[in-house]
C-alpha positions as CSV (number, residue, x, y, z in Angstrom):
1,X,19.4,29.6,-16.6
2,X,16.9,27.5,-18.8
3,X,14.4,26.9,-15.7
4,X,12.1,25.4,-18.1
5,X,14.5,23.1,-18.9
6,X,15.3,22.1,-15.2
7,X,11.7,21.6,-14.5
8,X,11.5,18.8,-17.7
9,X,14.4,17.2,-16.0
10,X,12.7,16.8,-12.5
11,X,9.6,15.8,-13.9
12,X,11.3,13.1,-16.0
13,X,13.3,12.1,-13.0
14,X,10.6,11.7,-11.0
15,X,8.4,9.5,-13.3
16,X,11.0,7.4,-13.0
17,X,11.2,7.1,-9.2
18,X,7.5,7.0,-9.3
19,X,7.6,4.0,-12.1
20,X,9.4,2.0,-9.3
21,X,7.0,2.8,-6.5
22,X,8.8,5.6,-4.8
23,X,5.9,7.9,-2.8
24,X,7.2,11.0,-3.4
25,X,7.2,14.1,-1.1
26,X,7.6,17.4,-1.9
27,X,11.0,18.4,-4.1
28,X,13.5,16.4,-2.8
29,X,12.4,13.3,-0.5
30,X,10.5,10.2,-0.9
31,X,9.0,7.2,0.5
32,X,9.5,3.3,-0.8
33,X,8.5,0.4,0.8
34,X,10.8,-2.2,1.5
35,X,11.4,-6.0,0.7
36,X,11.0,-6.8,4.4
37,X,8.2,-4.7,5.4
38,X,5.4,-7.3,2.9
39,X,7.7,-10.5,4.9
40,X,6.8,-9.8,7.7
41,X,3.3,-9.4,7.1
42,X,2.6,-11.7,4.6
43,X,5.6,-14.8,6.5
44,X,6.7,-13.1,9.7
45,X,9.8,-13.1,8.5
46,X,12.3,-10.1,9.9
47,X,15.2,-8.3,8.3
48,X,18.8,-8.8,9.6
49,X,18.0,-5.5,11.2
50,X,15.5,-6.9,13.6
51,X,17.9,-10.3,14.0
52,X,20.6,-7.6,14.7
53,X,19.3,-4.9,16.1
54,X,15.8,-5.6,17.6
55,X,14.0,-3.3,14.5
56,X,10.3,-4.4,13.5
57,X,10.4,-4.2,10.1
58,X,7.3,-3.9,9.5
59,X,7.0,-0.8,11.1
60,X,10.3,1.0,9.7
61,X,10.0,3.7,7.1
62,X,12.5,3.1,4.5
63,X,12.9,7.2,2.8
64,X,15.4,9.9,1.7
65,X,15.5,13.4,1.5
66,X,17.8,13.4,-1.2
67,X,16.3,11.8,-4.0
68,X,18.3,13.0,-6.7
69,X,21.6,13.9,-5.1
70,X,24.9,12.6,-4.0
71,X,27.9,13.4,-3.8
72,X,29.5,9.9,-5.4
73,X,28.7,8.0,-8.6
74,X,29.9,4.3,-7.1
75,X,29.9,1.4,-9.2
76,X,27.8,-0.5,-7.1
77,X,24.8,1.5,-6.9
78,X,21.7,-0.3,-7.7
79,X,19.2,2.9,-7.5
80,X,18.3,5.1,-10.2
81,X,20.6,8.1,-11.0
82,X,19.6,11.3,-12.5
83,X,22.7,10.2,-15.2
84,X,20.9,6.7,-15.9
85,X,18.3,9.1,-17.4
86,X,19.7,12.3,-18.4
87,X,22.5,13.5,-20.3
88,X,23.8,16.1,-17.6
89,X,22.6,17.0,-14.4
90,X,24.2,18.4,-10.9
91,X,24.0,15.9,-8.5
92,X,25.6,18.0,-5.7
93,X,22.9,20.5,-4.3
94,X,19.5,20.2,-3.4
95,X,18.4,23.3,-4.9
96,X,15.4,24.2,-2.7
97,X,14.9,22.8,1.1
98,X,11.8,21.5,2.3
99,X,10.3,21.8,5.9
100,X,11.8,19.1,8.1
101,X,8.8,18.7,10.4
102,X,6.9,18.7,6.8
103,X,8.8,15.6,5.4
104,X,8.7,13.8,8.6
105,X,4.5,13.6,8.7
106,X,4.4,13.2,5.1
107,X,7.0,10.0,5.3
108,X,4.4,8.8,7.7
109,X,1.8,9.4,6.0
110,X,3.3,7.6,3.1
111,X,4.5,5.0,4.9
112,X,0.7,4.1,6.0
113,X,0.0,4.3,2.1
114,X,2.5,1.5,1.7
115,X,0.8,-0.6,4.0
116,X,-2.8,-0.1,4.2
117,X,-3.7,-2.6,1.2
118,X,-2.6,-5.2,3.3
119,X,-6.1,-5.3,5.1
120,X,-7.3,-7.4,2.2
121,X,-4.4,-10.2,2.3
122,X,-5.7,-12.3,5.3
123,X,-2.8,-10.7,6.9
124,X,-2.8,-10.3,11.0
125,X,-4.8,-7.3,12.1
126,X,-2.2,-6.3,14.6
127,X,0.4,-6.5,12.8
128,X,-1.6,-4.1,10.3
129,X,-1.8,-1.9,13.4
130,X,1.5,-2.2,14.4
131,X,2.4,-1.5,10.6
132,X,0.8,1.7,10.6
133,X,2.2,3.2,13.4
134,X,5.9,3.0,12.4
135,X,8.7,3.5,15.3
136,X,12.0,3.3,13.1
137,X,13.0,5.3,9.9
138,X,15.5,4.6,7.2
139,X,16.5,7.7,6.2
140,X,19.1,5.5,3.7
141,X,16.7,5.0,0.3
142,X,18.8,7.2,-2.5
143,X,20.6,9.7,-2.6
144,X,23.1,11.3,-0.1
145,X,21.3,12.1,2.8
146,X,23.7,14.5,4.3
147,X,23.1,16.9,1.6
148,X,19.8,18.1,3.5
149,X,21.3,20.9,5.6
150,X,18.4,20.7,8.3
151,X,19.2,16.9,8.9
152,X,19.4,17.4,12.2
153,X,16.0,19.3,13.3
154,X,14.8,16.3,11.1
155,X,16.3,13.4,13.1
156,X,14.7,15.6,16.1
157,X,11.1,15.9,14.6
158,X,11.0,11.6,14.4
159,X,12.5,11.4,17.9
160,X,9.5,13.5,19.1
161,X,7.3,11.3,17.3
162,X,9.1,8.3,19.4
163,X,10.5,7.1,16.0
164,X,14.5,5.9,15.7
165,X,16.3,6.9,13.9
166,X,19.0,4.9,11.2
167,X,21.0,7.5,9.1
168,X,23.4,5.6,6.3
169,X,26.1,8.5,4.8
170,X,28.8,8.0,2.9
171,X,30.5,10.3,4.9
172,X,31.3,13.0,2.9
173,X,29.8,15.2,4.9
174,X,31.6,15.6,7.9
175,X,30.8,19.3,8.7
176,X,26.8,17.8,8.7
177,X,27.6,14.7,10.8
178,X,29.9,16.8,12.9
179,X,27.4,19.4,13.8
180,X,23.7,17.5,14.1
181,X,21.4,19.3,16.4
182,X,21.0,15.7,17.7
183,X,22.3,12.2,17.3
184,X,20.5,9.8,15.5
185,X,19.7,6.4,17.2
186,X,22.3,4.4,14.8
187,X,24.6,6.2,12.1
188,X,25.8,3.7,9.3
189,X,29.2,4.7,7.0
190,X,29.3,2.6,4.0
191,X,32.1,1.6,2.9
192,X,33.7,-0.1,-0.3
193,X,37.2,1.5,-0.6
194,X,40.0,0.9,2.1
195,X,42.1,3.7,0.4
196,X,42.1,6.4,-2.0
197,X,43.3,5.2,-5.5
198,X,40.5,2.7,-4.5
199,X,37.8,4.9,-3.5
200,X,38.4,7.4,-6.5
201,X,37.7,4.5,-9.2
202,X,34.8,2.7,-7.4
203,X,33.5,5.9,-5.5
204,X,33.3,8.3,-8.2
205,X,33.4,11.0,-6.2
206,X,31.7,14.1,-7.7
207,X,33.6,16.8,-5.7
208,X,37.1,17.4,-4.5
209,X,38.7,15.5,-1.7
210,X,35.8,13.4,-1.0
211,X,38.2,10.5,0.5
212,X,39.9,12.7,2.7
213,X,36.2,14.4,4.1
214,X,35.2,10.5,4.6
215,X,38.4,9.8,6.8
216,X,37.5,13.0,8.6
217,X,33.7,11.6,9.5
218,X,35.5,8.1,10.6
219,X,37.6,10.2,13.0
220,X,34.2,12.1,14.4
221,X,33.0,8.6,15.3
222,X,34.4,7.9,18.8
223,X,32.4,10.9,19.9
224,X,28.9,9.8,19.3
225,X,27.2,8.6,22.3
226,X,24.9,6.5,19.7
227,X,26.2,3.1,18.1
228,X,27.8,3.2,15.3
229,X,28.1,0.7,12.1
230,X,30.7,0.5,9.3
231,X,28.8,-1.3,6.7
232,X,31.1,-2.9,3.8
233,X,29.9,-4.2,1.0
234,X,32.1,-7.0,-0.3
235,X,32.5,-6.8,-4.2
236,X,34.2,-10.3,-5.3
237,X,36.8,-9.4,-7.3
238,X,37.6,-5.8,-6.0
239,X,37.7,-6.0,-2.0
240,X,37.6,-9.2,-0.6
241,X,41.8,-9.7,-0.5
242,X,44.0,-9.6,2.2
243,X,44.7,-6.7,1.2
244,X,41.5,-5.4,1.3
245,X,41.3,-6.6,4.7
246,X,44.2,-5.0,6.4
247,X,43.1,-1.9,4.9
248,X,39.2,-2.0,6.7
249,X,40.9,-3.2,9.8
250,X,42.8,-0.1,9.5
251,X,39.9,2.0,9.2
252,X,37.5,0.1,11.5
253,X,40.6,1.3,14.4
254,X,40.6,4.9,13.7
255,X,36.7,4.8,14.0
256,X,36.3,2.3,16.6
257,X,32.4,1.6,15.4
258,X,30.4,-0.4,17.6
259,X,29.5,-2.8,14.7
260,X,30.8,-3.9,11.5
261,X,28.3,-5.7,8.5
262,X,30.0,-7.0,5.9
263,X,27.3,-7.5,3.3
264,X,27.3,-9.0,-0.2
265,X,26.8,-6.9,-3.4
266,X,23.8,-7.8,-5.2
267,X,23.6,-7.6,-8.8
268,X,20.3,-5.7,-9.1
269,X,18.9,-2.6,-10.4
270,X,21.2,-0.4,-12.2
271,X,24.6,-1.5,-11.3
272,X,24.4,-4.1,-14.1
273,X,25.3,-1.8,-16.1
274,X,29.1,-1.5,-14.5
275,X,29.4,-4.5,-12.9
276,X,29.2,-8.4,-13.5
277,X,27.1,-11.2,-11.6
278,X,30.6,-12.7,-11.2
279,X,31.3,-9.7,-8.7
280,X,28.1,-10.9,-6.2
281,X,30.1,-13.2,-3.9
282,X,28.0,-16.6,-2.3
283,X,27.3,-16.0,1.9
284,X,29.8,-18.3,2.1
285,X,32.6,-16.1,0.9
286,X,31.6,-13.1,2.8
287,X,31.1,-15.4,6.0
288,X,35.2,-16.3,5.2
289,X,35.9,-12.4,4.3
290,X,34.3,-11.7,7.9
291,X,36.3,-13.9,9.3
292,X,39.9,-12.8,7.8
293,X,38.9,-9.1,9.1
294,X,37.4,-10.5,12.5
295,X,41.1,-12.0,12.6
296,X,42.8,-9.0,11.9
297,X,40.5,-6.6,13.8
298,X,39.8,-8.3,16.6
299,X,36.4,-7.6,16.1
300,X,34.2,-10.9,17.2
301,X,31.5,-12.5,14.9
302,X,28.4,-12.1,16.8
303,X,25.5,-12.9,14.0
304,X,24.8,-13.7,10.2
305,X,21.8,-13.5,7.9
306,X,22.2,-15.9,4.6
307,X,19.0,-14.7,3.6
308,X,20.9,-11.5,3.1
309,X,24.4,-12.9,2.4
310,X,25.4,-10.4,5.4
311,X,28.0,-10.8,8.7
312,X,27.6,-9.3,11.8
313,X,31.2,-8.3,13.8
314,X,31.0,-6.2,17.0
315,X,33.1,-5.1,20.2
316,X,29.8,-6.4,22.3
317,X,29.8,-9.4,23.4
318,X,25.9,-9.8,23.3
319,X,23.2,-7.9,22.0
320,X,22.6,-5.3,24.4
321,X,21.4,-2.6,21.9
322,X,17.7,-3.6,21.0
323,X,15.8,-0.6,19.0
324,X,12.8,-2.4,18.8
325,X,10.9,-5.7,19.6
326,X,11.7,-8.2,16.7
327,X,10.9,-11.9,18.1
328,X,14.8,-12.6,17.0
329,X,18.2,-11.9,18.1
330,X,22.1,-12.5,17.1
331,X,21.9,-16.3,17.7
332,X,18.6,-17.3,16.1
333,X,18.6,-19.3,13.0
334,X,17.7,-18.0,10.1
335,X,13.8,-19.2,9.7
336,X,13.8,-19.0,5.4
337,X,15.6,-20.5,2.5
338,X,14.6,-17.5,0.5
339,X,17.3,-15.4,-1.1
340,X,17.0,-11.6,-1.0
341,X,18.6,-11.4,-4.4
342,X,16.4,-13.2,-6.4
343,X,13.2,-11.2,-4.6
344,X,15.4,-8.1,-5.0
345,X,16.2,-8.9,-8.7
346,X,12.6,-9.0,-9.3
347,X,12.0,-5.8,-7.8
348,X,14.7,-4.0,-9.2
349,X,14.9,-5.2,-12.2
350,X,12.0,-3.0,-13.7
351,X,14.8,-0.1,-13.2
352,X,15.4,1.2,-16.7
353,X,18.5,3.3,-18.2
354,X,17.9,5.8,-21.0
């Protein structure tokens, strides 16, 4: 093995990541603040996360410790790939594991980084206080974070730090999800493709029966004690039929999640290079998408965030599961104009492809 070689690809990998602001820590995780962490400090304004789910976004550590690994290629996907970059590269082991309690206080650490140059903005001391002293964690950034193998002692390590936990999987990892030495507060399973032919064109997965291993993580569901989300991303032109519905309303009953988001594509980053800005459907259409599988589910719409172009459906009735103290809940109206997709497009679209 050409280790030497290896080594030039991290290092080009991570220049990359680091190009786009990632705070990087140790081989394999990272730390990158997010879009709704500056509004609410420089406008108060909150994530559909807080509307939905009570988190202060301001003090929620967006990370991954899986940088440069996953176990799909989907169309979608707006991060940087090792692929966008390099001419091969194995996307399906981390190679060498880093110390979970070790990530956890540097992601904090980092996270404080992020936020600290906001003492110079006129921006509320306490919500500089509140900033740096984070009580939720994204572990969603890039990657596949299921691929850690000591995810679980990680998810432990916040929750003795009195930090939730959100862990987003594509759930093709259901010997991980299956086996966690502890629950995390929320567990998200995104979801694009309602059956296989489906799933193997937009998935890409990299490894054999990857469709099969995410219906066996949907079927794990019912026995978390946490709640549980299905988050869709609705592609116009590839899953927003009918069709398409039936199929999600199929899945959403052998999982039985406690929430649904249907949630727009946005046509940022990387995924312009596979898909169109014709494929980024309005809020509009993925309000009526919402309500076809509401229909069909028998899932309720409970909430909506056009800033986000994203639906809420649930089982509950009202929000009873509040993970933080966000001044907004399900039925608030949405306080901004302001489209994430054109602040996103500015972000992201520094991302650069070899």
């Amino acid at each position: 093995m050409d280790t030497s070689r290896i080594i030039d690809h991290y290092t080009e990998i991570n220049r990359s990541l680091r190009k786009q602001k990632y705070h990087l820590i140790g081989g394999h995780s990272a730390v990158k603040k997010c879009l709704w962490t500056h509004k609410v400090l420089m406008d108060n304004l909150y994530c559909y996360k807080g509307k939905f789910y009570g988190i202060d976004s301001h003090r929620c550590i967006q990370m991954s410790v899986s940088t440069q690994w996953c176990w799909n290629a989907c169309l979608h996907c707006w991060r940087i790939r090792p692929t966008d970059i390099l001419e091969e590269w194995d996307e399906r082991r981390i190679p060498e594991i880093d110390d979970p309690e070790f990530i956890v206080e540097m992601s904090i650490i980092e996270h404080r980084r992020t936020v600290s140059g906001y003492k110079a903005h006129n921006v509320d001391p306490n919500k500089i206080a509140e900033a740096i002293n984070p009580r939720h964690v994204a572990i969603s950034l890039t990657g596949e974070n299921t691929l850690y193998p000591a995810l679980g002692e990680l998810i432990k390590e916040y929750h003795k730090r009195n930090i939730t936990t959100f862990l987003v999987t594509r759930a093709v990892r259901p010997d991980i999800i299956a086996n966690l030495d502890e629950e995390p507060s929320q567990l998200y399973i995104s979801l694009e493709a309602y059956d296989k032919e489906g799933y193997e064109y937009f998935n890409t997965p990299l490894v054999p029966r990857a469709w099969e291993k995410t219906l066996e993580t949907i079927e794990i569901l019912p026995s978390f004690t946490c709640p549980t989300v299905y988050r869709i991303t609705a592609v116009r032109g590839w899953n927003m039929s009918l069709e398409a519905a039936k199929g999600f309303a199929k899945l959403i009953e052998r999982g039985e999640p406690t929430f649904v988001e249907v949630k727009a594509y946005m046509y940022v980053g990387t995924s312009t290079k596979r898909l169109g800005r014709e494929n980024m459907p309005s809020h509009e259409e993925v309000k009526e998408f919402a309500r076809i599988l509401s229909e069909i589910s028998g899932y309720k719409i409970v909430s909506e965030s056009r800033p986000s172009r994203v639906v809420l459906l649930s089982k509950l009735e009202k929000p009873l599961i509040r993970h933080g103290n966000a001044p907004v809940t399900w039925w608030d109206p949405d306080l901004t104009d302001f489209s994430e997709y054109e602040i996103s497009e500015n972000i992201y679209g520094e991302i650069t492809t070899k």
